[in-house]
C-alpha positions in Angstrom: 145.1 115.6 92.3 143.5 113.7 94.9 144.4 115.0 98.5 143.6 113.6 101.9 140.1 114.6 103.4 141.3 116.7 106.6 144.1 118.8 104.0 141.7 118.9 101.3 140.9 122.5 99.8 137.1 123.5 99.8 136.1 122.6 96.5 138.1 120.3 93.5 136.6 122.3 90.3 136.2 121.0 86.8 136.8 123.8 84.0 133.9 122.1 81.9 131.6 122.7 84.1 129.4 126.0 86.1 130.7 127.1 89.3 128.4 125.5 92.3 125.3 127.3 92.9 123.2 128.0 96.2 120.4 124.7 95.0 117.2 123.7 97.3 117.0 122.8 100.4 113.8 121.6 100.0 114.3 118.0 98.5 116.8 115.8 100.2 119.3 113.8 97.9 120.7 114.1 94.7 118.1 115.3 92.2 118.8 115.8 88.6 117.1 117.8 86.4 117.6 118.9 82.4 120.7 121.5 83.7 122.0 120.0 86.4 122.5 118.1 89.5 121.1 119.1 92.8 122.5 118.0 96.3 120.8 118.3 99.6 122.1 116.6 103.0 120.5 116.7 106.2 123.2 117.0 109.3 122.2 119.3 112.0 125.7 118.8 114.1 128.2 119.1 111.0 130.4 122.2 110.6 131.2 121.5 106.9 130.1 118.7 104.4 132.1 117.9 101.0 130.5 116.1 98.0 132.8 113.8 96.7 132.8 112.9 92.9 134.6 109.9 90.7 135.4 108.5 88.0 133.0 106.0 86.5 134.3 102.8 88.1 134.5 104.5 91.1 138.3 104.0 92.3 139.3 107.2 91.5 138.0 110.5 93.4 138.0 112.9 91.0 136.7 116.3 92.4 135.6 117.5 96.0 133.3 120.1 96.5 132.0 121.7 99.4 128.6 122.7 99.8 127.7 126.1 99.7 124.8 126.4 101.8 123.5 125.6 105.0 119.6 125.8 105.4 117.5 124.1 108.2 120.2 121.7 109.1 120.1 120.6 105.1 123.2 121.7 102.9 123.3 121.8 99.6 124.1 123.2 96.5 123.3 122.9 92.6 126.0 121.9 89.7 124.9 122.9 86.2 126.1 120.9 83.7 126.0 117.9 85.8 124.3 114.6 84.4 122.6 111.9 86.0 124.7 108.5 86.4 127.6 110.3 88.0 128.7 108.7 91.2 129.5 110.5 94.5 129.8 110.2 98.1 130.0 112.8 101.2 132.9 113.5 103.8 131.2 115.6 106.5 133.8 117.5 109.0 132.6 117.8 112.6 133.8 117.2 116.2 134.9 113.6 117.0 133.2 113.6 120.5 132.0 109.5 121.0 131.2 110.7 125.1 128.6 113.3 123.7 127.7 111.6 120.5 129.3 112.8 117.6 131.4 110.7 115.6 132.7 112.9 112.8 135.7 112.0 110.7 136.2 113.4 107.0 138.5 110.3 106.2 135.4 108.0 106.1 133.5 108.7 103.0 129.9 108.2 103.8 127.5 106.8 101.4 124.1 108.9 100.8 121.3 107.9 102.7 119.1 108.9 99.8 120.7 107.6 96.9 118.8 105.8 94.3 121.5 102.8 93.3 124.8 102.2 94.8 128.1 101.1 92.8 130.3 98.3 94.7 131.2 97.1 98.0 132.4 97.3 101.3 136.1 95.9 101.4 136.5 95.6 104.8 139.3 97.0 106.7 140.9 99.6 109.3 139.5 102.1 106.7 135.7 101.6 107.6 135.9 102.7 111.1 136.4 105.9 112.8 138.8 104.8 115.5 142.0 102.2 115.9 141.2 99.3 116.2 143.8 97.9 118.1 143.8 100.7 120.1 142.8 100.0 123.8 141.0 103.2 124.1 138.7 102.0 121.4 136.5 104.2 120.0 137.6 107.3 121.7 140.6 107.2 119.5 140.8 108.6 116.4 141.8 107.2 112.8 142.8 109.1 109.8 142.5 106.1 107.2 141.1 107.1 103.8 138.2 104.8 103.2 137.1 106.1 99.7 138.7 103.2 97.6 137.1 100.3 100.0 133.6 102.3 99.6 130.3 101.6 97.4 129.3 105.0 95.8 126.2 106.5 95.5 125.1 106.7 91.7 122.8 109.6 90.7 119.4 108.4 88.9 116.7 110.0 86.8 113.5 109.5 88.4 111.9 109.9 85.0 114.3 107.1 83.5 111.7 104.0 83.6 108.6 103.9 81.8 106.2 102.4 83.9 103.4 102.1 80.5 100.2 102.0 81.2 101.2 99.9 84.9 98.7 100.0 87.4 98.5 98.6 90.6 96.2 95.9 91.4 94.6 96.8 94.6 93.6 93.7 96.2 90.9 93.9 99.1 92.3 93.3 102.0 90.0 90.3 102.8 90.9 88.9 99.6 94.7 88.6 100.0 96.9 85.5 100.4 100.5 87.0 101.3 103.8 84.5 99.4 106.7 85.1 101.3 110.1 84.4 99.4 113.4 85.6 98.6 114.6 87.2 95.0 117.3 84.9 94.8 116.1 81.9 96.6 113.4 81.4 94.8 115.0 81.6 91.4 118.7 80.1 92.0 117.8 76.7 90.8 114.1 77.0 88.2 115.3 75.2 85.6 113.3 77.7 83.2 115.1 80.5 84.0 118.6 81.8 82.0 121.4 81.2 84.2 122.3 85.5 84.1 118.8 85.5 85.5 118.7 83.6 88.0 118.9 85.2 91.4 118.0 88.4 89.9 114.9 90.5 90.0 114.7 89.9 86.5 114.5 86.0 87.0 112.2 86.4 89.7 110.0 88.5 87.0 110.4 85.9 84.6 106.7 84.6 83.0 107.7 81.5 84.3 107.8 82.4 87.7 104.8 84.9 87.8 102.9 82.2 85.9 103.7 79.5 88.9 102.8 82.0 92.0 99.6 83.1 90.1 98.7 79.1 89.5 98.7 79.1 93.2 96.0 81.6 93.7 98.4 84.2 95.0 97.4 87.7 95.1 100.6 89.4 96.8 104.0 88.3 96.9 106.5 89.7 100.1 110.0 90.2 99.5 112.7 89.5 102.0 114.5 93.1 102.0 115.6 94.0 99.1 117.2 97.7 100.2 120.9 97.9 99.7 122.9 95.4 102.7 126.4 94.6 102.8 127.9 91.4 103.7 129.4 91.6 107.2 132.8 91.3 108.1 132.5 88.2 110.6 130.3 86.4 108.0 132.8 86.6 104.9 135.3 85.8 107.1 133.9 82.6 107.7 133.0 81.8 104.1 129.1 83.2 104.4 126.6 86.1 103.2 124.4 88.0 104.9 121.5 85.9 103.1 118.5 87.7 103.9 119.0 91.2 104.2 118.4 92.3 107.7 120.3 95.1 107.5 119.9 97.3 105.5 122.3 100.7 104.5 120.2 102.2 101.4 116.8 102.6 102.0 116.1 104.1 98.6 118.4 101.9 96.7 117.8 98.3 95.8 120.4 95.6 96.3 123.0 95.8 93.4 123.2 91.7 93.9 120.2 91.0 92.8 120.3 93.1 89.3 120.5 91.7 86.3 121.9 92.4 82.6 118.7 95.6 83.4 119.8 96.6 86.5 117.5 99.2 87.8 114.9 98.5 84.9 115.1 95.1 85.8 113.5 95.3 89.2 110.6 98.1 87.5 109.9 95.1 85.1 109.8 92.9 87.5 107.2 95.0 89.3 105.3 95.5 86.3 105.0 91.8 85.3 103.9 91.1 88.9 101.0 93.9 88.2 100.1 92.5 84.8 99.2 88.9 86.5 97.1 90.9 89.1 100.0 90.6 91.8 100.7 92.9 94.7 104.7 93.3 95.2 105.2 93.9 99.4 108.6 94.9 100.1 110.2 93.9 103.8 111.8 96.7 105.3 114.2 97.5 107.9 113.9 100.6 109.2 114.7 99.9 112.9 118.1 100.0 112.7 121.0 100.1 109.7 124.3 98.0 109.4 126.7 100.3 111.3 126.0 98.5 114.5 127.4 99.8 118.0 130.1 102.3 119.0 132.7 99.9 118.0 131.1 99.3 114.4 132.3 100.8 111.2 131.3 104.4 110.2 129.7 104.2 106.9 126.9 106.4 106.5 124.7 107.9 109.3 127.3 107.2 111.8 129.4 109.9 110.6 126.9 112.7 108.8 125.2 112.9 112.0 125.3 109.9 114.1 123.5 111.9 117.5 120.7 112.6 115.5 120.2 109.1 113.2 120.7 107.2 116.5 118.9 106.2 119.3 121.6 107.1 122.8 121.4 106.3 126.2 120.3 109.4 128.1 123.3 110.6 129.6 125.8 108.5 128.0 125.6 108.9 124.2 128.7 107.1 123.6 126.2 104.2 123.7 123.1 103.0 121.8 120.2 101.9 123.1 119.8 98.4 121.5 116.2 97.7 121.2 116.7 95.9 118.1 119.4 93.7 119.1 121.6 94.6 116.2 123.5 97.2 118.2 121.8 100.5 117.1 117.9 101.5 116.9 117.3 104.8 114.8 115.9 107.4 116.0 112.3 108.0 114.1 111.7 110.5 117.0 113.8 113.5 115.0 112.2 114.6 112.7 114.7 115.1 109.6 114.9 110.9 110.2 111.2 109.8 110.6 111.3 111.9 107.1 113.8 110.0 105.8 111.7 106.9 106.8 108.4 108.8 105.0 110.2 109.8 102.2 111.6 106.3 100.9 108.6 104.5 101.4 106.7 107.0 99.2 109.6 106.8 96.8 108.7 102.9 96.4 105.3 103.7 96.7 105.3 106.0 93.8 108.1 105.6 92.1 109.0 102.0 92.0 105.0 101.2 92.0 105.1 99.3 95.5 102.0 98.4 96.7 102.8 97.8 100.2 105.1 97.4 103.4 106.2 94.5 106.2 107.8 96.6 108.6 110.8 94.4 110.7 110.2 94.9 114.3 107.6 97.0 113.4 107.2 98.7 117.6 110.5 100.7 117.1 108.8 102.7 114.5 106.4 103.2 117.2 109.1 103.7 119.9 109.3 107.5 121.5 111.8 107.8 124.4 109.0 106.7 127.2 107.8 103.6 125.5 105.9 102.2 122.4 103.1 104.4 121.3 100.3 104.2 119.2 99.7 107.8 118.8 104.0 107.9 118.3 105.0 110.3 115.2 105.6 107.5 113.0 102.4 106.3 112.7 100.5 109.8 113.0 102.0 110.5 110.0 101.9 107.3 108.3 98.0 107.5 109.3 97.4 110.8 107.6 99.9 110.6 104.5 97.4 110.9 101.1 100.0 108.0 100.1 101.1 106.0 102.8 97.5 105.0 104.2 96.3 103.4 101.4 99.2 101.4 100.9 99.4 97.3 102.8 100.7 98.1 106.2 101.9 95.4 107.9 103.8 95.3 111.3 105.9 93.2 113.2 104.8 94.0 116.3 107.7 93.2 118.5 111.3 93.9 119.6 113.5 93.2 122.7 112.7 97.0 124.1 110.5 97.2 126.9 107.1 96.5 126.2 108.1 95.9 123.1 105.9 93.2 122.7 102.8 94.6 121.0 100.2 92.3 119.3 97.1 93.5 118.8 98.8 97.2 119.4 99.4 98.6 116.6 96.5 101.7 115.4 93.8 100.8 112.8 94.9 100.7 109.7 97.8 98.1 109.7 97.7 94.2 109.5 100.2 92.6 112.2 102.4 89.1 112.2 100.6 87.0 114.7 102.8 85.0 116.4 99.9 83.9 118.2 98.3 82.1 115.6 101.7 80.8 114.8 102.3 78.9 118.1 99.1 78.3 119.5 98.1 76.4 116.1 101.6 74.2 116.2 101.0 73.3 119.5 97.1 72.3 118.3 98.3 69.8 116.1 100.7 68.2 118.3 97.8 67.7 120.1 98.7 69.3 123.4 96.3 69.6 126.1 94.6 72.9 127.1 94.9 74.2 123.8 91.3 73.9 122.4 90.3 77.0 123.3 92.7 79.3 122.3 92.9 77.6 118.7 89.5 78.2 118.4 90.3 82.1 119.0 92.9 81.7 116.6 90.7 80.2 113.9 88.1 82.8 114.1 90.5 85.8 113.5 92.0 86.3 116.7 89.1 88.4 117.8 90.0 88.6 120.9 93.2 91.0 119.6 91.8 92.4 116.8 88.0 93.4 117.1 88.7 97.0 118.8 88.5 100.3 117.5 86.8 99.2 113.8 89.6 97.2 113.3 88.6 93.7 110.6 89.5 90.2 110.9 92.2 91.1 108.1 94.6 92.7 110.6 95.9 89.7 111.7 98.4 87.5 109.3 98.2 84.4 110.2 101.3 82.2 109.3 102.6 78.6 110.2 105.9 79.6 109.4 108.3 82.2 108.2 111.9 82.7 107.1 112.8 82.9 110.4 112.4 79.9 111.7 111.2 75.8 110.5 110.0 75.5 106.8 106.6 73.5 107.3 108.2 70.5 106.3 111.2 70.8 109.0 108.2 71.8 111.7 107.2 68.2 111.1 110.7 66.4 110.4 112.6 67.7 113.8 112.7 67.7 117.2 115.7 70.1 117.6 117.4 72.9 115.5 120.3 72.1 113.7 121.8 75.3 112.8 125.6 74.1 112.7 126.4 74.9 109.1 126.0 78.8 110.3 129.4 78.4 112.8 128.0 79.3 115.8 127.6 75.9 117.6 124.4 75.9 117.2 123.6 78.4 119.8 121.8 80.9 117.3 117.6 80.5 116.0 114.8 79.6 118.2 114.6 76.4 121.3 111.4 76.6 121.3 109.7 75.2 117.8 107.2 73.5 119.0 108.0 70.8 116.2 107.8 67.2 116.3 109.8 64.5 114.0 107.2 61.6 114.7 109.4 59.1 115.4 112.8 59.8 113.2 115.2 62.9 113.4 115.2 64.1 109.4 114.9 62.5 106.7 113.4 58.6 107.3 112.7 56.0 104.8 110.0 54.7 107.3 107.0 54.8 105.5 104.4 55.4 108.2 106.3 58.4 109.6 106.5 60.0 106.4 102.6 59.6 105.8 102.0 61.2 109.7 104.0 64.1 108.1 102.4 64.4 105.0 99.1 64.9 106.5 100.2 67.3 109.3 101.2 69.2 106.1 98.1 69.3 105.2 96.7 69.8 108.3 98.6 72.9 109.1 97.9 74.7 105.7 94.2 73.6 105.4 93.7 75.3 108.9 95.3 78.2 107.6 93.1 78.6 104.8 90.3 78.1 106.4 90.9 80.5 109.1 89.3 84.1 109.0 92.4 86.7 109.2 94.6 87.1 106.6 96.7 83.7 105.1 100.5 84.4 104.9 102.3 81.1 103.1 106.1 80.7 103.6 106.9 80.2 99.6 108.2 76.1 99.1 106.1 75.1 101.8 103.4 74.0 99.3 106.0 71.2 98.1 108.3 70.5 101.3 111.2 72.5 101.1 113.5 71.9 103.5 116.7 74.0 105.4 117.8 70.1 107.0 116.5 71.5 110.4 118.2 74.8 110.1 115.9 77.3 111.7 117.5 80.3 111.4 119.2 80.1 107.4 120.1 84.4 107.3 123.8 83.4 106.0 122.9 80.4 103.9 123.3 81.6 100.6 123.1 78.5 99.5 121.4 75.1 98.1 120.2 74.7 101.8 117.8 77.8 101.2 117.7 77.8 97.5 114.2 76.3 96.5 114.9 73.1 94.6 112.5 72.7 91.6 113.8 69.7 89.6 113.9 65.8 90.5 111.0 66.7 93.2 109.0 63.4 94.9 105.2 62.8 94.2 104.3 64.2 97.6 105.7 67.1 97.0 103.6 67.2 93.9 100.8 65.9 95.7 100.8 69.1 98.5 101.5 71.3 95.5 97.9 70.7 94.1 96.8 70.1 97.3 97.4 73.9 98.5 96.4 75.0 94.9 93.4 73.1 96.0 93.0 75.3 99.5 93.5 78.7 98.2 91.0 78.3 95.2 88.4 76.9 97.8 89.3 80.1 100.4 88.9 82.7 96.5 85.5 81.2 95.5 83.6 81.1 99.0 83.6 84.1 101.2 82.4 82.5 104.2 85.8 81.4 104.5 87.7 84.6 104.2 85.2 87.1 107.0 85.4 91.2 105.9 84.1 91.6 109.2 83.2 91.1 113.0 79.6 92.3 111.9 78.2 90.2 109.2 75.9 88.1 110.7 77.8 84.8 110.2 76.8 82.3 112.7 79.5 81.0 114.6 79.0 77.2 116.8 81.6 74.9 117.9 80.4 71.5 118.8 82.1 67.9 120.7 82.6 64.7 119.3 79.1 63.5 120.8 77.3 66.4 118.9 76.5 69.1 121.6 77.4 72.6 121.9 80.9 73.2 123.5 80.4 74.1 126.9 82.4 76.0 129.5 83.0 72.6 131.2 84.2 71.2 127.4 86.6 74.1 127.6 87.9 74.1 130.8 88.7 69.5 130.2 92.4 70.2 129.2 92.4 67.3 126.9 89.2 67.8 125.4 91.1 68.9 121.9 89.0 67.3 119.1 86.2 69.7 118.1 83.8 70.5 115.5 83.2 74.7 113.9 80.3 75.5 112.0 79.7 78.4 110.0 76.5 79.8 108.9 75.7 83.0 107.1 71.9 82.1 106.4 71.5 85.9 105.6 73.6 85.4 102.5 71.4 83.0 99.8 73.7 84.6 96.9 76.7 82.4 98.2 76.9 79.5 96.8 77.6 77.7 100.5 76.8 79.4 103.7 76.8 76.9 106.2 80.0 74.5 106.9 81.4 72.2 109.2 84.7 71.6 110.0 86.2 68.8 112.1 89.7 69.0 113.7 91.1 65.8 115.2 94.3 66.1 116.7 94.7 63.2 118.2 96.6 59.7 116.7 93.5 58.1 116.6 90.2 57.2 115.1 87.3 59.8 116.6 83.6 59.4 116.2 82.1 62.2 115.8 78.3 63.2 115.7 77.1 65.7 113.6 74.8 68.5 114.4 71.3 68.7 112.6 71.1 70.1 108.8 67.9 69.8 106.4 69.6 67.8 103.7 72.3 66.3 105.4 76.4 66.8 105.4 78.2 66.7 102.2 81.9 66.0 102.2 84.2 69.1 100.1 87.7 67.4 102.1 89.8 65.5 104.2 93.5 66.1 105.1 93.6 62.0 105.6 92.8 61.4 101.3 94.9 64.3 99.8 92.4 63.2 96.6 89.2 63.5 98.4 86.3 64.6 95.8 83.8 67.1 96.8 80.5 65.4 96.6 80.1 62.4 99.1 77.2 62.6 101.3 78.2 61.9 104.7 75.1 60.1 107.6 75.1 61.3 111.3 78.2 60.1 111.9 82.1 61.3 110.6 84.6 58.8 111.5 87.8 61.5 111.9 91.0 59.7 111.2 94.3 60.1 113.4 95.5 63.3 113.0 92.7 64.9 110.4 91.0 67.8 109.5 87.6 67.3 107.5 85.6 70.0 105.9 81.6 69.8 105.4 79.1 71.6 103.7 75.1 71.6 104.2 73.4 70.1 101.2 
């Protein structure tokens, strides 16, 4: 009979199965093997921890057991005769202490921080938080709600239950890789090609249609929004929306139950796989900053109450409180060791079980984050730098948080690739043609070398992006002055001010002809400078046929048509900048000078003014001096097929002459952002007449 967690007895036994053994300490979780079920669970502050059991639809608890032993702040304990698929959950008795950081309460069942797959949701309620809530001592009162039946449950998984085949991963060089950032179910909601009881899922998203598509682009590694186990939050379903993309995450070993399909777990391995087969990396986001149980007046769902002075990051002196570096309410606390192993452990397990070939790592500088300050020598990333796994893996940081100094660019060790946000806004404000920006664009176009080129690290460190998911699609960068965010009930007050877009002339959508042709080619412009830029190319996936959120710049509760990528009924110009980018990315694959492996290869590097000279400082220093000429020659390379190119950037809204430097056999036009159907091949005189707002692209012939 179920009893109440603080009256329960130690252990609930079933007759059909072997008394609880002593188990290993050694491997945290729940580890099945032929005879049995293992259970490990870190808490160093816990003064008993029950496993909890039930029935297979999980409403009903069906046995409590406590475990046995307590090693090295693990506990655990072994059940013969257990099988995998058996779902369970912990209640872990301790004192309830908020002023010195201990939030224990056995009435909240807490949800495995290692578990493999989770079974249901969060129904919120009283029962999900370890105080009153209408209490006016807040959370240094005390409630004894059961929260078992408004719980997910952890599900216990053989490892060994997949088979992966003859899979293997594709190991793209780093200098080779064009990152697709998407979203499992927004890219799939509405392809026409895909079942309906597909779409959304990772099987849709693994669909040969789908793969097919991404690897006509010339992808080589697509980058998941997170896809670890979130709940929706309270204050979004109250209002009628999700938590869209999945910034907060719960289960760091277990993907996101909304996105199975008919497979469920099998489904996201075969969705790896057929990413593999097509030559495809698969780069997971991941949160690891902080989880979804927010401040001290946030629910108590899983770290909170196995151990929440250890899992958490508290002010020195007053652990009742977080520190908030991430924003979210809680940061967690990488700096114990038992959870910067957690961390370890789960990326390996995607590493090696799940077959992931790399990691974008969501404010990236708390991983780095010891109680003094950011830290490139911090534990996280000593170990990450000497892990046999880990290091080989695609490490890429977002190197910033609201922490102090938590804005690190160009600061993270060698070894990782960082977000730069630098390239982002400098190359925006370029294009709007904005004085005193010539010279930083130029940094940006060359790799950010000015960041980067330290300590051995390559002009592959830096992603350079236009845009993101957080933020304007490309076509919204170049439709709108101002956010317009209202459909996420906040007035408008949440996303980014400061854009740097620009609407041309009309607020949205126009039927205004010349605007919509200005825009077309600032598409153009934006992506073919991001191709042609050394560092690595990140593309925000629908940007290559003008998705747009209708302005909304920050869509994380849309789960909706307004981020859903719309694939039927699309105009020509949307087909047009299809090809176009298809056009781009083969041209960056087939020539190297385009895509630099190094600071160090002799490449020649000039940048030359309309009237044909070399820049000089006092070109530089003229703030609206913007339109400017970059050649790049690798003479010391005859095998490539073209070492020596020109290219032209006019930012202005008018015509610019410009004069060419000096070449044997004169300039030959490969493309211009002003004919979307320009044809490699023309020879071009002394002279390039550079359209309003136009990028052209030379090679020597």
């Amino acid at each position: 009979m179920f009893q109440s967690a603080v009256s329960a007895p130690g252990h609930i036994m079933s007759k059909s199965r072997g008394s609880i053994q002593a188990g290993d300490y050694t491997t945290i979780g729940a580890n099945p093997d032929e005879d049995g079920i293992n259970f490990a669970l870190f808490s160093g502050n816990a003064e008993r921890v029950e496993l909890c059991l039930f029935s297979e639809d999980g409403t009903h608890e069906i046995e409590r057991i406590t475990l046995p032993e307590y090693t090295n702040e693990i506990w655990h304990g072994y059940i013969p005769g257990l099988k995998a698929g058996i779902l369970y959950g912990y209640r872990v008795y301790g004192p309830y202490d908020p002023e010195n950081g201990h939030r224990f309460n056995p009435n909240k069942l807490l949800i495995d921080p290692y578990a493999r797959e989770f079974v249901g949701h969060i129904n919120w309620g009283q029962a999900q938080f370890a105080y009153r809530l209408n209490d006016e001592r807040k959370d240094l009162s005390f409630d004894e709600t059961d929260s078992a039946t408004g719980m997910p449950k952890g599900r216990v998984v053989d490892p060994a239950a997949f088979d992966w085949e003859a899979d293997k991963n594709p190991s793209i060089p780093w200098p080779n890789t064009i990152f697709y950032e998407t979203h499992v179910k927004g890219f799939t909601q509405l392809h026409p090609a895909i079942p309906r009881d597909l779409r959304g899922t990772f099987e849709g998203l693994g669909h040969h249609e789908i793969v097919a598509y991404i690897k006509s682009l010339g992808i080589t590694s697509i980058e998941l929004l997170p896809i670890h186990w979130f709940p929706d939050d309270a204050h979004l379903l109250e209002k009628g929306l999700k938590n869209y993309w999945g910034y907060n995450s719960l289960g760091f070993f277990a993907p996101a139950a909304r996105y199975f399909g008919p497979q469920k777990m099998a489904g996201f391995c075969n969705m790896v796989r057929a990413f593999h087969e097509a030559g495809i990396e698969v780069i997971l986001d991941v949160v690891y900053n902080h989880t979804a149980e927010g401040n001290e007046l946030g629910p108590t769902l899983s770290f909170k109450g196995i151990d929440n002075f250890s899992y958490y990051r508290t002010l020195p002196g007053q652990a009742r409180f977080y520190i908030n570096d991430t924003g979210t309410g809680n940061t967690l606390n990488t700096s114990h060791p038992r959870v910067l192993q957690m961390v370890t452990d789960s990326l390996r397990y995607w590493a090696q079980n799940m077959h992931i070939d790399g990691f974008r790592f969501d404010l990236g500088t708390i991983l780095g984050r010891e109680p003094k300050g950011f830290d490139q020598r911090s534990g996280f990333f000593d170990v990450i730098g000497q892990d046999p796994v880990l290091s080989k893996l695609k490490l890429v940081g977002e190197p910033w948080d609201i922490g102090p100094g938590g804005y690190q660019v160009g600061g993270f060790p060698p070894g990782w690739a960082e977000w730069n946000d630098k390239y982002r806004d400098t190359i925006r404000e370029y294009w709007k043609d904005e004085d005193g920006t010539t010279q930083d664009f130029a940094a940006r176009v060359l790799g950010s070398g000015d960041i980067y080129d330290l300590r051995g690290r390559r002009p592959w460190a830096g992603v350079n992006f236009i845009t993101a998911h957080d933020g304007f699609t490309l076509n919204d960068l170049v439709s709108y002055n101002e956010k317009h965010n209202e459909a996420n009930g906040e007035d408008n007050q949440d996303g980014h001010d400061d854009n740097r877009s620009f609407n041309y002339g009309a607020e949205g959508p126009t039927d205004d002809e010349a605007i919509n042709a200005v825009r077309e080619r600032q598409k153009r412009n934006f992506l073919t400078t991001l191709f042609l830029s050394h560092g690595t190319p990140m593309l925000l996936a629908g940007d290559e046929h003008g998705h747009s959120q209708m302005g909304n710049n920050n869509g994380y509760c849309q789960d909706s048509d307004l981020s859903f990528l719309h694939w039927e009924n699309l105009p020509e110009s949307a087909r047009q900048l299809e090809q176009f980018t298809k056009r781009l990315i083969d041209l960056r694959r087939q020539h190297p000078i385009f895509r630099r492996e190094s600071w160090r290869d002799g490449m020649e590097v000039s940048w030359f003014n309309p009237i044909g000279g070399i820049q000089t400082e006092e070109h530089w220093s003229d703030p609206g001096s913007t339109t400017i000429g970059l050649r790049l020659s690798r003479a010391g390379c005859p095998d490539e097929e073209i070492n020596d190119v020109l290219v032209l950037f006019n930012p202005h809204d008018g015509d610019v002459h410009f004069k060419l430097p000096h070449t044997r056999d004169g300039w030959i036009l490969m493309l211009t952002t002003a004919d979307p159907n320009s044809v490699d091949g023309r020879m071009v005189g002394g002279e390039c007449c550079l359209s309003p707002r136009s990028l052209v692209l030379l090679r020597a012939g």
